[in-house]
C-alpha positions as CSV (number, residue, x, y, z in Angstrom):
1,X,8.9,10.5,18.1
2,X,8.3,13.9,16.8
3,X,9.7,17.3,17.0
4,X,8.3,21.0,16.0
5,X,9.6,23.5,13.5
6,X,11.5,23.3,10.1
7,X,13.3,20.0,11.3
8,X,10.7,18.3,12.1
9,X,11.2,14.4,12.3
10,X,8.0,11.9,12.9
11,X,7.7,8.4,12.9
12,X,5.7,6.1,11.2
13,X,5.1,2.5,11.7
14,X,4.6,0.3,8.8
15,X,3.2,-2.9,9.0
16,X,4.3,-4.8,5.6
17,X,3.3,-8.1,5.2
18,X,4.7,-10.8,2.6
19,X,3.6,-14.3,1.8
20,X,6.0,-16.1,4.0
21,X,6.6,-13.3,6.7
22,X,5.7,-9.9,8.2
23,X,7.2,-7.4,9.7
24,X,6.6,-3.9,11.6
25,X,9.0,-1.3,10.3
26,X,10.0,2.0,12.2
27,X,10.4,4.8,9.5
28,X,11.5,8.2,10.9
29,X,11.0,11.0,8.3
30,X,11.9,14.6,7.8
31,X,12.2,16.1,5.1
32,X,15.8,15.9,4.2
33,X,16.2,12.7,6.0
34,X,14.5,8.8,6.0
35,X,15.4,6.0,8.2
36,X,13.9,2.5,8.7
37,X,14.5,0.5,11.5
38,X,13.2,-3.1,11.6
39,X,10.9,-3.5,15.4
40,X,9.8,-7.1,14.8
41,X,9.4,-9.8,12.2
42,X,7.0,-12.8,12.6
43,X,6.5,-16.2,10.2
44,X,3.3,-16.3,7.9
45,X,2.9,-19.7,7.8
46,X,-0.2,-20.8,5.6
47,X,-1.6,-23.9,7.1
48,X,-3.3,-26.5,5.0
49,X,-7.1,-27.7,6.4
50,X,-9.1,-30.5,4.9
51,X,-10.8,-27.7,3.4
52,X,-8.0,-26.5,1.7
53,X,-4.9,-24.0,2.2
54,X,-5.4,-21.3,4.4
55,X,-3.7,-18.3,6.3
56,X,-3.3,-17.8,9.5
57,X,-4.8,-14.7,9.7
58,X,-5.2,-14.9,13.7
59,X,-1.5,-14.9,13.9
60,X,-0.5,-12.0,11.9
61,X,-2.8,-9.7,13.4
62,X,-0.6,-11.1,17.0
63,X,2.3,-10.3,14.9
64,X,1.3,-7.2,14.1
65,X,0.8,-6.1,17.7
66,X,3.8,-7.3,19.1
67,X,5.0,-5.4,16.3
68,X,3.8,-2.2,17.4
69,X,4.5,-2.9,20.8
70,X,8.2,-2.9,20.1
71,X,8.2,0.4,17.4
72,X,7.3,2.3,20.4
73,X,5.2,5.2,20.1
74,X,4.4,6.6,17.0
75,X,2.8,9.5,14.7
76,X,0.8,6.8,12.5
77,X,0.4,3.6,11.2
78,X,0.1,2.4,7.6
79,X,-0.8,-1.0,6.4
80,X,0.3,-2.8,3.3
81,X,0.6,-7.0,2.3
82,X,-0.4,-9.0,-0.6
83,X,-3.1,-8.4,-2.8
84,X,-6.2,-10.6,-4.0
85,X,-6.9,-12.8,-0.7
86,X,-9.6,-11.5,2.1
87,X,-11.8,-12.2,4.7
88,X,-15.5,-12.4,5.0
89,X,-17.5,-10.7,7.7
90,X,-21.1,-11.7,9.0
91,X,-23.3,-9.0,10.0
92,X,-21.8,-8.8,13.3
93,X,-18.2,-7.6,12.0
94,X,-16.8,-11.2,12.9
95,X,-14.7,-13.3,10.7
96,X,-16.4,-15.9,9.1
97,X,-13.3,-18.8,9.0
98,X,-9.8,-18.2,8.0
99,X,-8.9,-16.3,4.5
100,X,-8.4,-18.9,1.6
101,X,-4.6,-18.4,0.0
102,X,-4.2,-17.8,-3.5
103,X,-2.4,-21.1,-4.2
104,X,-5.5,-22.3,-2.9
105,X,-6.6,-25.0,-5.7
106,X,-10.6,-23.6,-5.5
107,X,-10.0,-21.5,-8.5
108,X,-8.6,-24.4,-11.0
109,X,-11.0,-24.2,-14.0
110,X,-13.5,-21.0,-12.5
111,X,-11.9,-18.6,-15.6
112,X,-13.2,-20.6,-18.2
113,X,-16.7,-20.6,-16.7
114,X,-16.6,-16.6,-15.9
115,X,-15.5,-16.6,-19.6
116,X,-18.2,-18.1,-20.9
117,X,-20.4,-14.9,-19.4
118,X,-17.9,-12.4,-19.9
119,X,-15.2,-13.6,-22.9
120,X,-11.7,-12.9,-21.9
121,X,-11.3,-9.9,-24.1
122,X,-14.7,-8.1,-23.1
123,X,-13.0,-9.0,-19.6
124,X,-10.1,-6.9,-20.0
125,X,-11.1,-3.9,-21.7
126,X,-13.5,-3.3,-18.5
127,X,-10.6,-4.1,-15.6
128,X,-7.6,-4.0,-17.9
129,X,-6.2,-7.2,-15.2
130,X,-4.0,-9.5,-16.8
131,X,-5.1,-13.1,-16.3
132,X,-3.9,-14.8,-13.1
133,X,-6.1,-17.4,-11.9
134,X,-6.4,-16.3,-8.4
135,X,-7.8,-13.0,-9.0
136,X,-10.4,-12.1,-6.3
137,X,-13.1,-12.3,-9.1
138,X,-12.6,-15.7,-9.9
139,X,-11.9,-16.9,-5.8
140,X,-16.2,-15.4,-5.4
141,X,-16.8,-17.1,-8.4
142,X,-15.4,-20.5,-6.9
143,X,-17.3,-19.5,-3.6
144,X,-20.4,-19.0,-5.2
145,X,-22.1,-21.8,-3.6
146,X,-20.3,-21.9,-0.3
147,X,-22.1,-21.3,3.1
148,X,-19.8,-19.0,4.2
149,X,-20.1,-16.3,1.4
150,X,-23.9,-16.8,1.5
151,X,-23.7,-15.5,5.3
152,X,-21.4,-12.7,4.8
153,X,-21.9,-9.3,5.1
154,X,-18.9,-7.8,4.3
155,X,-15.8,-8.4,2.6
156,X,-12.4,-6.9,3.4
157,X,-9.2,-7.3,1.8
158,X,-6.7,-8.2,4.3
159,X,-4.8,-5.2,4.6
160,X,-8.1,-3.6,5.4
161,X,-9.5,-6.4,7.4
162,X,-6.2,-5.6,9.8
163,X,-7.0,-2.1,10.0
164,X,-10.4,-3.0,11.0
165,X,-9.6,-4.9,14.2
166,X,-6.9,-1.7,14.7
167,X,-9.4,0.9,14.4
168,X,-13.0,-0.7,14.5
169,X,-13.8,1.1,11.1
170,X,-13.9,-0.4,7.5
171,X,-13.1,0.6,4.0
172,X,-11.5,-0.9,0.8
173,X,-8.2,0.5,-0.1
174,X,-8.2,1.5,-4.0
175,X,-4.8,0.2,-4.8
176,X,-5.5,-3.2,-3.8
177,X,-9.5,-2.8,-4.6
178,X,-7.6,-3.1,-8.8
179,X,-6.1,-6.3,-8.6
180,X,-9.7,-7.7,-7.8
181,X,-10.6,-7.5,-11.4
182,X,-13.8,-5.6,-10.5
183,X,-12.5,-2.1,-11.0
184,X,-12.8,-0.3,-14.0
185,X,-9.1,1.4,-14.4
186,X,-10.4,4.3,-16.4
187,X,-12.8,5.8,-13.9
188,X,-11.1,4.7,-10.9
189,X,-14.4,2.6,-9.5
190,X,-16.2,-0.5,-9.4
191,X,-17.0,-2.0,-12.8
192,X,-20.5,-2.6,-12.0
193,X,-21.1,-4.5,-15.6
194,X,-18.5,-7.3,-15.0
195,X,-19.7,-7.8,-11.1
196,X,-23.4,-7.5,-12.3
197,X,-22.8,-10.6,-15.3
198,X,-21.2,-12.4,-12.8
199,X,-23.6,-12.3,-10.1
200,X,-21.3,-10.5,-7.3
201,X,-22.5,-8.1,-4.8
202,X,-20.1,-5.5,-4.7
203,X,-22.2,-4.7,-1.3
204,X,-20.0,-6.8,0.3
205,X,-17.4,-4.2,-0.3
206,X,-16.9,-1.3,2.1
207,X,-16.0,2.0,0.6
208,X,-13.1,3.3,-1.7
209,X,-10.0,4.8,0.3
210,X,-7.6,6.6,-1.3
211,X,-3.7,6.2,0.1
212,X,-3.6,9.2,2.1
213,X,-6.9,9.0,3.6
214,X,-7.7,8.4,7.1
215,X,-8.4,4.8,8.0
216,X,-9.1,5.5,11.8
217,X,-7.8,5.6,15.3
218,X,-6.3,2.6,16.8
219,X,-9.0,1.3,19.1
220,X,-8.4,1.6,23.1
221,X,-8.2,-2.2,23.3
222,X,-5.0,-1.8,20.9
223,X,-3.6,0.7,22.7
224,X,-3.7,-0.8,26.3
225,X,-2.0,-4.5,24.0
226,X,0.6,-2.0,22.3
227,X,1.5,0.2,25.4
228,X,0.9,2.9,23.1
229,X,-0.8,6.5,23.6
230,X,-3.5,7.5,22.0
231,X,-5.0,9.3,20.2
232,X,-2.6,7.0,17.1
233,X,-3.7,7.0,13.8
234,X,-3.9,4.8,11.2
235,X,-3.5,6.3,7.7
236,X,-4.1,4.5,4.5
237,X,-1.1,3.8,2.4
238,X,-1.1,1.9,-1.1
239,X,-2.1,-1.3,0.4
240,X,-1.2,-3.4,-2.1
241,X,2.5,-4.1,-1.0
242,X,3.4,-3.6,-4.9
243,X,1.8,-0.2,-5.1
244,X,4.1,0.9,-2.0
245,X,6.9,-0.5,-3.3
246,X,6.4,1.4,-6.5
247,X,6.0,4.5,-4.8
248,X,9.8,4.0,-3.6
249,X,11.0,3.3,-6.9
250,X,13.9,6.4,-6.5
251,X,13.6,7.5,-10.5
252,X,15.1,10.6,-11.2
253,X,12.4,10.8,-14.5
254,X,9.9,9.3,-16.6
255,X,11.9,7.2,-18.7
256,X,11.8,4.2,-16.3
257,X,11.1,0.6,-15.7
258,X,10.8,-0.8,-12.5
259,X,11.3,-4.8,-11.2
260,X,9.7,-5.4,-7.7
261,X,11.0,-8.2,-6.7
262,X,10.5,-11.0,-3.9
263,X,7.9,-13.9,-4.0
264,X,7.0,-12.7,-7.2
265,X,8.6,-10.1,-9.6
266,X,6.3,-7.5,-10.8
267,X,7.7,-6.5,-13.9
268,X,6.7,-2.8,-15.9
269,X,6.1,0.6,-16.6
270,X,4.5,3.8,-14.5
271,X,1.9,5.3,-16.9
272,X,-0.7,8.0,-16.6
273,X,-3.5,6.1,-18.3
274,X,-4.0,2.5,-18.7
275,X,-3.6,0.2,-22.2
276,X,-6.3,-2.0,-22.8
277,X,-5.5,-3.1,-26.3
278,X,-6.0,-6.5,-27.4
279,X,-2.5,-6.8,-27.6
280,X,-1.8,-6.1,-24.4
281,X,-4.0,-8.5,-22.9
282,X,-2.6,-11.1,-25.0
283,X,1.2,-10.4,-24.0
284,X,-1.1,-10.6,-20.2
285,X,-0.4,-7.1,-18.9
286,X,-1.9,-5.9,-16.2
287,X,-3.1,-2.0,-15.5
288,X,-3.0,-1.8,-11.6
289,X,-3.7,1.5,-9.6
290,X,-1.1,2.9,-8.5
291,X,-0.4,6.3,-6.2
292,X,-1.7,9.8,-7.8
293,X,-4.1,8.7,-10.2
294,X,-1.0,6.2,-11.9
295,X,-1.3,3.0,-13.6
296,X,1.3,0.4,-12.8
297,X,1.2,-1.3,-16.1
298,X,3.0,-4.4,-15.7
299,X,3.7,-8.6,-15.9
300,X,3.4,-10.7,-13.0
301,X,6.4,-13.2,-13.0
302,X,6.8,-16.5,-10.7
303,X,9.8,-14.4,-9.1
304,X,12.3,-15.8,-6.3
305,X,9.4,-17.8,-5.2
306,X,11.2,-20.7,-7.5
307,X,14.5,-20.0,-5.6
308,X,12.5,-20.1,-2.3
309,X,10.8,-23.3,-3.2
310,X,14.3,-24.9,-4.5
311,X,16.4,-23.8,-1.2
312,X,13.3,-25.4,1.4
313,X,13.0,-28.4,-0.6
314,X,17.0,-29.0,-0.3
315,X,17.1,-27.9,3.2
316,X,17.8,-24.4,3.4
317,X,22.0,-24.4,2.2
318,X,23.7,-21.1,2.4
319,X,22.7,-18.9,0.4
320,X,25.1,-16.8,-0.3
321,X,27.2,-20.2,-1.2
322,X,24.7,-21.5,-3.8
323,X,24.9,-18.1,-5.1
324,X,28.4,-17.8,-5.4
325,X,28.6,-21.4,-7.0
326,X,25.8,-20.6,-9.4
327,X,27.8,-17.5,-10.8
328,X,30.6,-20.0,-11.9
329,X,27.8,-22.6,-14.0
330,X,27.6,-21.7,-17.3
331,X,25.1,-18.8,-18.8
332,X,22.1,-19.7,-20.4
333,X,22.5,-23.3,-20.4
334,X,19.2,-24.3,-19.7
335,X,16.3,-21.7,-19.4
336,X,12.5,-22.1,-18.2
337,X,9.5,-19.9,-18.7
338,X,9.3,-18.0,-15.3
339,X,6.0,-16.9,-15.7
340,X,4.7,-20.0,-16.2
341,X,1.9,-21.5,-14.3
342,X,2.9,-25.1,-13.8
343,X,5.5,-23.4,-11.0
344,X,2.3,-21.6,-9.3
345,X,2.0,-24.3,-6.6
346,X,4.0,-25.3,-3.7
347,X,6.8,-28.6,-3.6
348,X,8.9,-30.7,-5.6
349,X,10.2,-27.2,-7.5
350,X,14.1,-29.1,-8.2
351,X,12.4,-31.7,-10.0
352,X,9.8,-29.5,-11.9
353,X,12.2,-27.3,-13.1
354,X,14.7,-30.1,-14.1
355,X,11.2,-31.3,-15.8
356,X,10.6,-28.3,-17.9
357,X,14.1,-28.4,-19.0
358,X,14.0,-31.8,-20.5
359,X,10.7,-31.6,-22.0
360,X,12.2,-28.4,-23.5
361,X,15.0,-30.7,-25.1
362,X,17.9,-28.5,-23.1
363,X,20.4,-29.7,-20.5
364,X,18.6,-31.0,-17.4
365,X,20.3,-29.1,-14.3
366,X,21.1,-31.7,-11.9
367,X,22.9,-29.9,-9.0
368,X,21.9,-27.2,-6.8
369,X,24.2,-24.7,-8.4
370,X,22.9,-25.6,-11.7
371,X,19.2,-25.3,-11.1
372,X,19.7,-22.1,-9.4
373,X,21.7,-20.8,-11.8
374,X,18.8,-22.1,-14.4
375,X,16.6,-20.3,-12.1
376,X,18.0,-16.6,-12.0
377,X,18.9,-17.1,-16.2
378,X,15.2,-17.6,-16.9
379,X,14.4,-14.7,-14.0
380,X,16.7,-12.1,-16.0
381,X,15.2,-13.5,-19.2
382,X,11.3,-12.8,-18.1
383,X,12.8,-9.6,-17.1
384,X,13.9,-8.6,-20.4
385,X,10.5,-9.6,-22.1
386,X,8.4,-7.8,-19.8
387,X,10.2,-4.9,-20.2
388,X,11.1,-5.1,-24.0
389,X,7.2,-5.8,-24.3
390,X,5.8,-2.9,-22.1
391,X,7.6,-0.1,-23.6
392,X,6.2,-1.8,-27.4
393,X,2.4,-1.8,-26.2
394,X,2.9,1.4,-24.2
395,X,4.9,3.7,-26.4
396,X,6.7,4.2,-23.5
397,X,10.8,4.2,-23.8
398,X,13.0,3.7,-20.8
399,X,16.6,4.7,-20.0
400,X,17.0,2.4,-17.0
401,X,15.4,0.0,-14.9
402,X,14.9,0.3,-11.1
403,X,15.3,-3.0,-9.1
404,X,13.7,-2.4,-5.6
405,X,13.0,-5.3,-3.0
406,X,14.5,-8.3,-1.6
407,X,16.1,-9.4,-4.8
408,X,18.3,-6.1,-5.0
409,X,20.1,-8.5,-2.3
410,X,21.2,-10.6,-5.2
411,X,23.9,-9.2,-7.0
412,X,23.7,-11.9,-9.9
413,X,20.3,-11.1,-10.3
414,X,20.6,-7.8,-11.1
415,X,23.5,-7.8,-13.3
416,X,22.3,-11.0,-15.2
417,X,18.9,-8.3,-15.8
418,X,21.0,-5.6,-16.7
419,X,22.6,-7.9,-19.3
420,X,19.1,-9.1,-20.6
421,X,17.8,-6.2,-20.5
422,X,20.8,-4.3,-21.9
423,X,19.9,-1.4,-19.7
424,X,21.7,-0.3,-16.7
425,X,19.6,-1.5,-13.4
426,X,19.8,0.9,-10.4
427,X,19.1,-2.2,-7.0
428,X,17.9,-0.4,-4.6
429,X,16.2,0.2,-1.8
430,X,15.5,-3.5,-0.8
431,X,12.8,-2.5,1.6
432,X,10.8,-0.3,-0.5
433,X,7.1,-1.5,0.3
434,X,7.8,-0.7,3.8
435,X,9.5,2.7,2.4
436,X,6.8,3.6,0.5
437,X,4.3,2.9,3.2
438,X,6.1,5.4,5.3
439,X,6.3,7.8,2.7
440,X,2.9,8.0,2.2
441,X,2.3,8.3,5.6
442,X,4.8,11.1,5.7
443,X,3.6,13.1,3.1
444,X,-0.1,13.3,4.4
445,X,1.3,14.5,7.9
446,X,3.2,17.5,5.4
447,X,6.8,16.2,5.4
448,X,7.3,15.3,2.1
449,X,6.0,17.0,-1.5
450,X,4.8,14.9,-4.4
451,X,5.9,11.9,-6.1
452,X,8.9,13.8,-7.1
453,X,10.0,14.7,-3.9
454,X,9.5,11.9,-2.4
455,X,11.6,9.9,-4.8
456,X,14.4,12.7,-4.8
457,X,14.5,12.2,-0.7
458,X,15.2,8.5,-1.3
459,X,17.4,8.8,-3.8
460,X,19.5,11.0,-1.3
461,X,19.1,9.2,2.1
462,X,19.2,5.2,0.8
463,X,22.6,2.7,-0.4
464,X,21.6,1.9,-4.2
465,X,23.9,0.2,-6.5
466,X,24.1,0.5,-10.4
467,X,24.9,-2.3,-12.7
468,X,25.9,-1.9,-16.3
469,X,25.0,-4.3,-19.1
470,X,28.0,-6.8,-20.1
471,X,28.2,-9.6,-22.4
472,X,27.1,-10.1,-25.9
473,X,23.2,-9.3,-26.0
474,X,23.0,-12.2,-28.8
475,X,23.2,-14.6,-26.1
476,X,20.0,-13.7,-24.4
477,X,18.4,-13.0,-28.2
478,X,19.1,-17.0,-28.5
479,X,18.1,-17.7,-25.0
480,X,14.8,-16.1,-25.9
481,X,14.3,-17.9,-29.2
482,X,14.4,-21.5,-27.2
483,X,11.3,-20.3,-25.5
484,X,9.4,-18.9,-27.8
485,X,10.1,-21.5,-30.3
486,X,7.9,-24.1,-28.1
């Protein structure tokens, strides 16, 4: 859909893809208007092999195009998902087996052997990455002796590894390329020290893209699947579903903190340069790329993925009901470190949690109201740190935080946040990776200005919802000393 002149409207599909499901989004643009219609959603169902835990990678990409079968025709197409995982190529351009998952357990011990080439500290003040075990640096590591990586050719994240089988061309989007742990944050490319100490062929890496750069034109193949007319292109976007979701973040200044939240919440500041003090690396920040030469300096925190895990494991109850029954348990009665990495793996999340508690010497949460409510406590609680802690290493005050994903759907969330946090949290917009994808998308077709104006056109066209602190902020100050006391 587009039309000429000073009104002109286009639309964009965005394909946004999240640990547990996908979707293609419609966004039509202007530039005093922004609407996003949902054309299909599809399961990502990881799928565990005697090798280990895998995606189904085969299935998204029929998701995807049954996706943009239903959006209908459009201007462009942006990708965005996870970051980290990929797919290796042989020389052929053919997949060689299906992408390992991050939870994968390949990766257990790797960073204390990459640490004792490159120590920890040299480590971040090359890639500024925070520590996370599943970094793509230390998955090659693990796959250093496996038959598949000695046969590849090429590796492609899998936002880019989709947009390859779209468009038959390859590159590696820059946004996602920096949660590899192989890019240097201060020039922008590959840290060829670190990859060289390590013994990884950055080789296997097509070329940098920039969001905003063309990725391609969707193949003919695609087009006769998708029923849609060509010529369609697709347009890199911050491919790292975090980096879009940023770029929706609908700040009115500079004085911000943002929360992405969903699986995980990504918990920080928008900077201009990165911070690669020692301090930082020890309170495990990470510098990120972000849109416009930015650095999304922020915490990785287990997120709603504990929630998630909690609600499957009793059966999938109502949620809105174990919400509502949660907000009647008592505050801060039992709290757990969110961003710790005994909740990184899949099953029996009820019992961990109730574990943590009573190893912890607090009340043990025994229903489903109580552990939830222990859940979104010790959420708001890693909130408050992150963002008490980034504006300390980063000389960086805030005025507000900005709440933008699926947990701007929870209302307790937020306002338990806001209370941590002691700063009024703006929730809103919930979809803002598939937001920012279109955004992007818009703005290289000439509909929308800079980050500025793209942030002022959300601001104006989407529902957000402000929350002011309440409560006694001594009561989180306590909450916070059981933690750190252990």
């Amino acid at each position: 859909m587009s039309t000429n002149g000073s009104g002109s409207v286009k639309s964009y599909a965005a394909v946004d893809l999240g640990a547990s499901s996908g979707r293609v989004m419609v966004g039509r643009a202007g530039r005093d208007s922004l609407e996003l219609i949902e054309a299909h959603r599809f399961p990502n169902r990881p799928v565990r092999t005697p090798e280990g835990l895998r995606w189904g990678v085969l299935s998204l990409y029929a998701g995807v195009l049954d996706g943009l079968k239903a959006a209908g025709q459009v201007d462009s197409v942006g990708i965005d998902s996870w970051a980290v995982d990929y797919g290796l190529l042989d020389g052929d351009g053919a997949l060689l087996g299906n992408p390992v998952h991050y939870r994968d357990a390949r990766t257990e011990g790797v960073a204390e052997k990459v640490w004792a080439t490159v120590p920890a500290a040299e480590l971040y003040a090359a890639t500024g990455l925070q520590y996370a075990p599943f970094n793509t640096l230390y998955q090659l590591v693990a796959a250093r002796s496996s038959a598949q990586l000695a046969y590849a050719k090429r590796l492609l994240l899998i936002p880019d590894l989709l947009a390859y089988w779209l468009t038959g061309e390859m590159g590696t989007e820059l946004t996602n390329a920096s949660t590899t742990q192989l890019i240097d944050p201060r020039t922008r490319d590959w840290s060829q020290d670190v990859a060289d100490r390590l013994g990884i062929d950055l080789g296997l890496f097509a070329p940098l893209r920039q969001p905003g750069d063309p990725a391609g034109l969707l193949r003919p193949e695609v087009l006769e699947a998708t029923g849609l007319s060509g010529p369609v292109p697709v347009t890199t976007v911050g491919s790292h579903d975090t980096a879009s979701a940023v770029s929706a973040v609908p700040a009115t200044g500079e004085r911000f903190a943002y929360i992405c939240t969903g699986t995980w919440s990504l918990a920080g500041l928008e900077l201009e340069a990165p911070v690669l003090t020692e301090a930082s690396r020890t309170a495990n920040f990470t510098n990120e790329l972000g849109l416009d030469g930015t650095v999304r300096y922020l915490r990785n925190i287990m997120g709603l993925w504990l929630l998630q895990e909690c609600v499957r494991e009793w059966g999938d109850p109502d949620l809105g009901e174990l919400l509502r029954a949660a907000a009647t348990v008592p505050a801060l009665r039992s709290v757990v470190d969110a961003g710790d990495s005994v909740f990184l793996a899949p099953g029996r999340m009820p019992e961990r949690i109730a574990g943590a508690c009573r190893d912890s010497g607090q009340p043990v949460p025994g229903t489903p109201a109580e552990v939830t409510r222990c859940i979104l406590d010790s959420l708001a609680l890693a909130h408050r740190r992150a963002v008490t802690e980034a504006q300390a290493l980063a000389d960086h005050p805030v005025d507000v935080v900005h709440i933008v994903g699926g947990g701007t759907r929870n209302a307790l969330l937020c306002q338990l946040t806001a209370d941590a946090c002691g700063l009024p949290v703006v929730a809103g917009p919930a979809e803002a990776a598939a937001l920012g994808n279109v955004l992007v998308q818009a703005r290289t077709h000439g509909l929308v200005g800079d980050r500025a104006s793209m942030r002022g056109l959300l601001a104006r066209t989407q529902p957000l919802v402000r929350y002011e602190p309440q409560g006694d902020p001594a009561a989180w100050r306590a909450a916070e000393s059981r933690l750190t006391a252990r």
